[in-house]
C-alpha positions in Angstrom: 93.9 138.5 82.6 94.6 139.8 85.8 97.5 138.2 86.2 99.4 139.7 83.2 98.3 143.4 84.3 99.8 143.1 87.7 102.8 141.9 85.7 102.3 144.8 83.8 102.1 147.6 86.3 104.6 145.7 89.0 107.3 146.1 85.7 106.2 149.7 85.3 106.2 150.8 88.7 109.3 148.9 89.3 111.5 151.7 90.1 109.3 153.3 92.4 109.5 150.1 94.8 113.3 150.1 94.2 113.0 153.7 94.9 111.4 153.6 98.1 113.3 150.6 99.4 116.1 153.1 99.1 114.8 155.3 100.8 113.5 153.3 104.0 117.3 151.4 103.7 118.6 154.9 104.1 116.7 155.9 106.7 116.5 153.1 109.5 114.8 153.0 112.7 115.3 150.5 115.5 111.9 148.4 116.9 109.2 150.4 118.5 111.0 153.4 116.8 109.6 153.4 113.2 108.4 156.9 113.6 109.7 158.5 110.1 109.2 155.1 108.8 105.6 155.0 109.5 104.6 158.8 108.9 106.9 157.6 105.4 104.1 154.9 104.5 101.1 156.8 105.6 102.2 159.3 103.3 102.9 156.9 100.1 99.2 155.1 100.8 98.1 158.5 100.9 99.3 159.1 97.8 97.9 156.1 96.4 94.4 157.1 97.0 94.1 154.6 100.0 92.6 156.7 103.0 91.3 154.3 105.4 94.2 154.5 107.7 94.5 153.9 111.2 97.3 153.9 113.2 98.3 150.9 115.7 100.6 149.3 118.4 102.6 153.0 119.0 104.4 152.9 115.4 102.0 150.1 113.2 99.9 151.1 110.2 97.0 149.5 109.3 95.4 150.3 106.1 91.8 149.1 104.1 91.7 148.8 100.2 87.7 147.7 98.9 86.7 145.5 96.1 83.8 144.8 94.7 81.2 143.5 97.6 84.2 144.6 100.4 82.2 142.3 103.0 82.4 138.7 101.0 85.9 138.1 102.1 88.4 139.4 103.8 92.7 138.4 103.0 95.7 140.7 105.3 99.0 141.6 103.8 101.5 141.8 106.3 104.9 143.9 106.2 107.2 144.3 108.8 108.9 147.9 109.5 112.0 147.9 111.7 115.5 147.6 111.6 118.4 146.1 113.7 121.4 147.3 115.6 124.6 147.0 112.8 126.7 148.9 111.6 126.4 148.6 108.1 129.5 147.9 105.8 128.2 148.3 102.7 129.5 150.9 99.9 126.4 151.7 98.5 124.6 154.9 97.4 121.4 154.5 99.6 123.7 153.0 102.7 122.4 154.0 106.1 122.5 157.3 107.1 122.1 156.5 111.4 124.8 155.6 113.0 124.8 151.8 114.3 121.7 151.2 112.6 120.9 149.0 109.7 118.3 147.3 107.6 120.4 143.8 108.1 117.1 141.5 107.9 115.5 143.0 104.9 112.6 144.9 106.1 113.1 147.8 104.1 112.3 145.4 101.1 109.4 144.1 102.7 107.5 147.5 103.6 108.3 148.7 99.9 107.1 145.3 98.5 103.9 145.9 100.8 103.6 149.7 99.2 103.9 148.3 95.9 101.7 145.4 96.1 98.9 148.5 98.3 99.4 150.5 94.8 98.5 147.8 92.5 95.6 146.4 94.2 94.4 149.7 94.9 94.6 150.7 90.6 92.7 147.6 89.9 90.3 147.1 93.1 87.8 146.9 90.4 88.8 143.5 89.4 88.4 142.0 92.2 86.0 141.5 95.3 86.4 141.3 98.8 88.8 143.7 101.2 92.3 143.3 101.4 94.0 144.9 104.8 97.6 146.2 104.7 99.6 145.4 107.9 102.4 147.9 108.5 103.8 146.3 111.9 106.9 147.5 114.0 109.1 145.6 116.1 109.3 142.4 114.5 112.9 141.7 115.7 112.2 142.9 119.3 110.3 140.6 122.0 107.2 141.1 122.7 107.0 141.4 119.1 105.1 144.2 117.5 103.1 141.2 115.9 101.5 140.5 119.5 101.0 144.4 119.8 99.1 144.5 116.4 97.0 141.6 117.2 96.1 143.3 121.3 95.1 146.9 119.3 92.4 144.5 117.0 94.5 144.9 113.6 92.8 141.6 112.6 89.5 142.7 113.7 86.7 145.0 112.0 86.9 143.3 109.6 88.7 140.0 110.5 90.8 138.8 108.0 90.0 134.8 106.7 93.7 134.5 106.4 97.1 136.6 106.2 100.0 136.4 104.0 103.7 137.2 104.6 106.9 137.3 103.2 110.6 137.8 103.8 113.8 137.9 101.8 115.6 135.0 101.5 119.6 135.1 100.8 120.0 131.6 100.0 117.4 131.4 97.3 118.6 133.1 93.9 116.5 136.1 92.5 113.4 135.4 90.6 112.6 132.0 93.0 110.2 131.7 95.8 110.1 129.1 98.4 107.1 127.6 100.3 106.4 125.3 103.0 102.9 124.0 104.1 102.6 123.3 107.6 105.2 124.1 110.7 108.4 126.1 109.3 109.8 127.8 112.2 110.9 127.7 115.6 109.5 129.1 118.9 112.2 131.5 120.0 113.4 131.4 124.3 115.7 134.1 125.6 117.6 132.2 128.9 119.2 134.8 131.3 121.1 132.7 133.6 123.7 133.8 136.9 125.6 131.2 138.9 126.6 132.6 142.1 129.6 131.3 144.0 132.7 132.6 146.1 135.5 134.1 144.3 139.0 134.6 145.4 142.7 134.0 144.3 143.0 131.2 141.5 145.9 129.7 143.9 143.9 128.7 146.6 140.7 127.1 145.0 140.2 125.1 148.0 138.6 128.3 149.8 136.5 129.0 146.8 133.1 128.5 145.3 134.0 128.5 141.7 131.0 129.5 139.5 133.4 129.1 136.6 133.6 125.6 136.7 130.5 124.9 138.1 128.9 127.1 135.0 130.8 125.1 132.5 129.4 121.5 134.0 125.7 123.1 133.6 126.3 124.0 130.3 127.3 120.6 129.5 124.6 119.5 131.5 122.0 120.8 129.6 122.9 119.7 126.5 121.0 116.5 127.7 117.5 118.6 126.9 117.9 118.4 123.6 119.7 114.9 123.1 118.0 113.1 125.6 114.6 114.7 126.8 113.3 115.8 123.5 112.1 113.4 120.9 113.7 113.0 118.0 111.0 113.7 115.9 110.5 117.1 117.5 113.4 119.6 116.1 114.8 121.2 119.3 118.1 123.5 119.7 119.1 124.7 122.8 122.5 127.2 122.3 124.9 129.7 124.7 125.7 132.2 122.9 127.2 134.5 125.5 129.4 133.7 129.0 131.2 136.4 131.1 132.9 135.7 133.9 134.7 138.6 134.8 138.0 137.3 136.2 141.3 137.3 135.1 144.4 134.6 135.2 144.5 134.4 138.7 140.9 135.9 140.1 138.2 133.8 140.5 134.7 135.8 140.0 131.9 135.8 142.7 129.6 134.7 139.5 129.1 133.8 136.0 126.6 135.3 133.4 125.5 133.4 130.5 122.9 134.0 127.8 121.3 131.8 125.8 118.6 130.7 123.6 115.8 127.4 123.3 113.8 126.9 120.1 111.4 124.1 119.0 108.8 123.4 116.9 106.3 122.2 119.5 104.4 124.1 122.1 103.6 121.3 124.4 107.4 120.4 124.3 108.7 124.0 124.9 106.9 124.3 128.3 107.9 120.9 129.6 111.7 122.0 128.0 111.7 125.2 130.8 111.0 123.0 133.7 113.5 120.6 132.5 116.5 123.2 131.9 115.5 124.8 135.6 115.6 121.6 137.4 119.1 120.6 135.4 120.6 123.8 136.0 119.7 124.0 139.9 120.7 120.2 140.8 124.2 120.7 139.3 124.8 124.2 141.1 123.4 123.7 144.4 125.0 120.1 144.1 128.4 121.9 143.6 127.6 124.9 146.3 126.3 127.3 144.4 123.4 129.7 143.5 121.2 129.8 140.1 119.1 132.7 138.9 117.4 131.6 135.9 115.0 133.2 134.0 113.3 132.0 130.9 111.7 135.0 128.1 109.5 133.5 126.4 109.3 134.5 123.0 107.7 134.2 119.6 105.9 130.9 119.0 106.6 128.4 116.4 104.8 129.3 112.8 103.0 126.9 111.1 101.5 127.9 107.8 97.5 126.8 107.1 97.8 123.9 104.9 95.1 124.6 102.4 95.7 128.6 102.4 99.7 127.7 101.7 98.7 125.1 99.2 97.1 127.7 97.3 99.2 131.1 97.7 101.9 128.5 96.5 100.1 127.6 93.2 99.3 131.1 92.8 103.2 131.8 93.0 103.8 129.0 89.9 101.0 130.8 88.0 102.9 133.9 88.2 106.4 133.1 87.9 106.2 129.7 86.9 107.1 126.0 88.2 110.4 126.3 87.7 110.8 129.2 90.2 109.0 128.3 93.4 111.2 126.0 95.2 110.0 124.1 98.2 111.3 125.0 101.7 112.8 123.1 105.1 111.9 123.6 108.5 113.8 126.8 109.5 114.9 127.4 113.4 114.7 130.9 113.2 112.1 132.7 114.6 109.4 135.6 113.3 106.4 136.9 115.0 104.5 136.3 112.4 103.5 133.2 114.0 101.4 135.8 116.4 98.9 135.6 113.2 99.0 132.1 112.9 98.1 131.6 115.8 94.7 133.8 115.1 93.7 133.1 111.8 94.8 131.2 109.0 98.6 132.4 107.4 101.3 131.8 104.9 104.6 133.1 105.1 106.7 132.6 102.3 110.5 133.2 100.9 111.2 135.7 98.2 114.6 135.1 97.2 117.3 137.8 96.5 120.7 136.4 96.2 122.8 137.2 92.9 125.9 135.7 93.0 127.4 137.1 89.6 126.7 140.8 91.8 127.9 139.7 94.5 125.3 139.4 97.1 125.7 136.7 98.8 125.8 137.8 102.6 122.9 136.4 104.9 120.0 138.2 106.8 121.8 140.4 110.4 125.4 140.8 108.9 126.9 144.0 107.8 127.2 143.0 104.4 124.0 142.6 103.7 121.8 143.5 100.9 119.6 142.6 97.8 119.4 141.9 93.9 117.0 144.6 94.1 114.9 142.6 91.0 113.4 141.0 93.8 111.0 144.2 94.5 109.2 143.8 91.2 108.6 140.3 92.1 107.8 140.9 95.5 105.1 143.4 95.0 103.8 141.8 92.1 103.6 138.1 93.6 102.1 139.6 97.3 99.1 141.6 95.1 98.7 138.1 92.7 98.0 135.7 96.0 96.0 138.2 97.8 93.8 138.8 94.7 93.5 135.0 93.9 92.7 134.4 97.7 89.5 136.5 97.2 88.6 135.8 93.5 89.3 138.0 90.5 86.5 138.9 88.7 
């Protein structure tokens, strides 16, 4: 069966992937920047035999591995190749090697897990029919998204995929489990850059002022009501500050207040009306108090729903493999990946591949300093990606 010899070769070539991760763990690159990262990959497909290459988006790789009858169907593989701004805090052999940079949301893993999953499929491509595409994308954690980029340089077209399959690392599901969700799983993702103006002065005399401290903290409060009395309840909404600077002191009142912030929901129509609604809050309560308001709305990623009938079956592909016990259905998360870019386009499945070990001690979550993986995970991560793609297009 086909399905015991991708066992087979994931288990032999297991070291390899851990190998690999190693290396791209070691060698970080921020988003947009994944110049080693990508010349790394080309070189690995390379030596895998795979030599329909192109390069996309700046940093992206895009790579073609032929079946049997390449034009009967087409399935993507999608791996994500950059890194994030931390300063890592591990104490571990293959710990990053660039200052202030780190592979805190598991990317690493899922470009090796790619690689492997390339390097089986391409050793048994005569098992199988159809043409599977391998998605090497940058800037995943950056806006616009290196998704969007792919998508603009025609990764999915020539020829256009019926469907793409993702996965990330997941720190809350043990090692050896999986986790799938069929229809919407995670949020649209708004950056909110906001400045209220006022008239600063002495704190003693606040009766000559324009305090944009105080009028900042009633808009804050204020727009809390998005969420708790604009959205419906049945639509999963956050709307969070994560950052306010007002640079006084105890007795100096600031000319203005800067405040960051983020908006994420799980439905498209909602999120626009959600802008207007947090501009017209914000502006009534500062211009009410005396104030000005600069505020500007990113938008970001979209929400991700996965393709109902594609999920339902990369998901009973996943028990075939590892069995019932170890694929573990998933909640709506409020995070945000642009692999919702590709859902948008075509049909997709993004799933969790957990990597938490307790007993070793990794338990940190995904953009901490701590974090890091049961590194078992790449022999099921490679192994599972190259078993759903080939059962998407039909072993022979």
């Amino acid at each position: 069966m086909v399905n015991n010899r991708i066992k087979e070769l994931a288990a032999a070539y297991k070291s390899e992937f851990i190998a690999n991760r190693r290396h791209l763990h070691a060698n970080p690159e921020l988003s947009f920047q994944e110049f080693q990262t990508a010349a790394f990959v080309e070189k690995q497909l390379r030596g895998f035999g795979i030599n329909q290459i192109e390069h996309k988006a700046g940093t992206g790789i895009l790579a073609i591995i032929e079946g049997n009858s390449p034009s009967k169907k087409v399935i993507a593989l999608r791996g994500d190749m950059d890194a994030l701004p931390i300063v890592e805090q591990n104490d571990v052999s293959y710990k990053s090697t660039i200052p202030g940079v780190m592979h805190a949301c598991g990317h690493d893993v899922h470009t090796a897990s790619l690689l492997g999953a390339a390097k089986i499929l391409n050793e048994i491509k005569d098992q199988f029919e159809g043409t599977v595409k391998l998605i090497f994308q940058p800037g995943e954690e950056l806006i616009p998204g290196g998704a969007s980029l792919m998508i603009k340089d025609k990764a999915l077209e020539n020829p256009r995929p019926s469907g793409i399959i993702g996965q990330h690392v997941m720190p809350f599901i043990p090692v050896g489990k999986v986790g799938f969700r069929k229809g919407m799983y995670m949020a649209s993702a708004d950056e909110l850059y906001i400045t209220v103006k006022g008239k600063g002065g002495h704190g003693a005399m606040p009766e000559t002022l324009v305090d944009p401290v105080l009028i900042a903290s009633h808009m804050i409060v204020a727009l809390q009501q998005v969420v708790s009395r604009n959205a419906s309840p049945k639509i999963p909404s956050v709307l969070s500050f994560g950052r306010v600077e007002a640079l006084g002191a105890t007795n100096i009142i600031p000319n203005e207040v800067k405040i960051q912030g983020t908006f994420r929901t799980l439905n498209e129509e909602w999120r626009a009306k959600a802008h207007g609604h947090m501009v017209n809050i914000a502006k009534g309560i500062v211009e009410g108090m005396g104030g000005e308001l600069d505020f500007e709305v990113r938008r970001g990623y979209p929400f991700l729903k996965n393709a109902e009938a594609l999920t339902a079956r990369a998901q009973e592909a996943a028990i075939q493999y590892l069995g019932q016990e170890n694929v573990v259905d998933l909640d709506i998360w409020m995070a945000a990946e642009d692999f919702s870019y590709y859902t948008q386009e075509i049909d997709g499945c993004f799933y969790r591949l957990g990597t938490r070990n307790e007993s070793k001690g990794i338990v940190s979550g995904v953009h901490t300093p701590t974090f890091d993986i049961d590194e078992d995970a790449l022999e099921i991560g490679a192994g599972l990606m190259a078993w759903i793609a080939i059962n998407e297009l039909g072993s022979l």
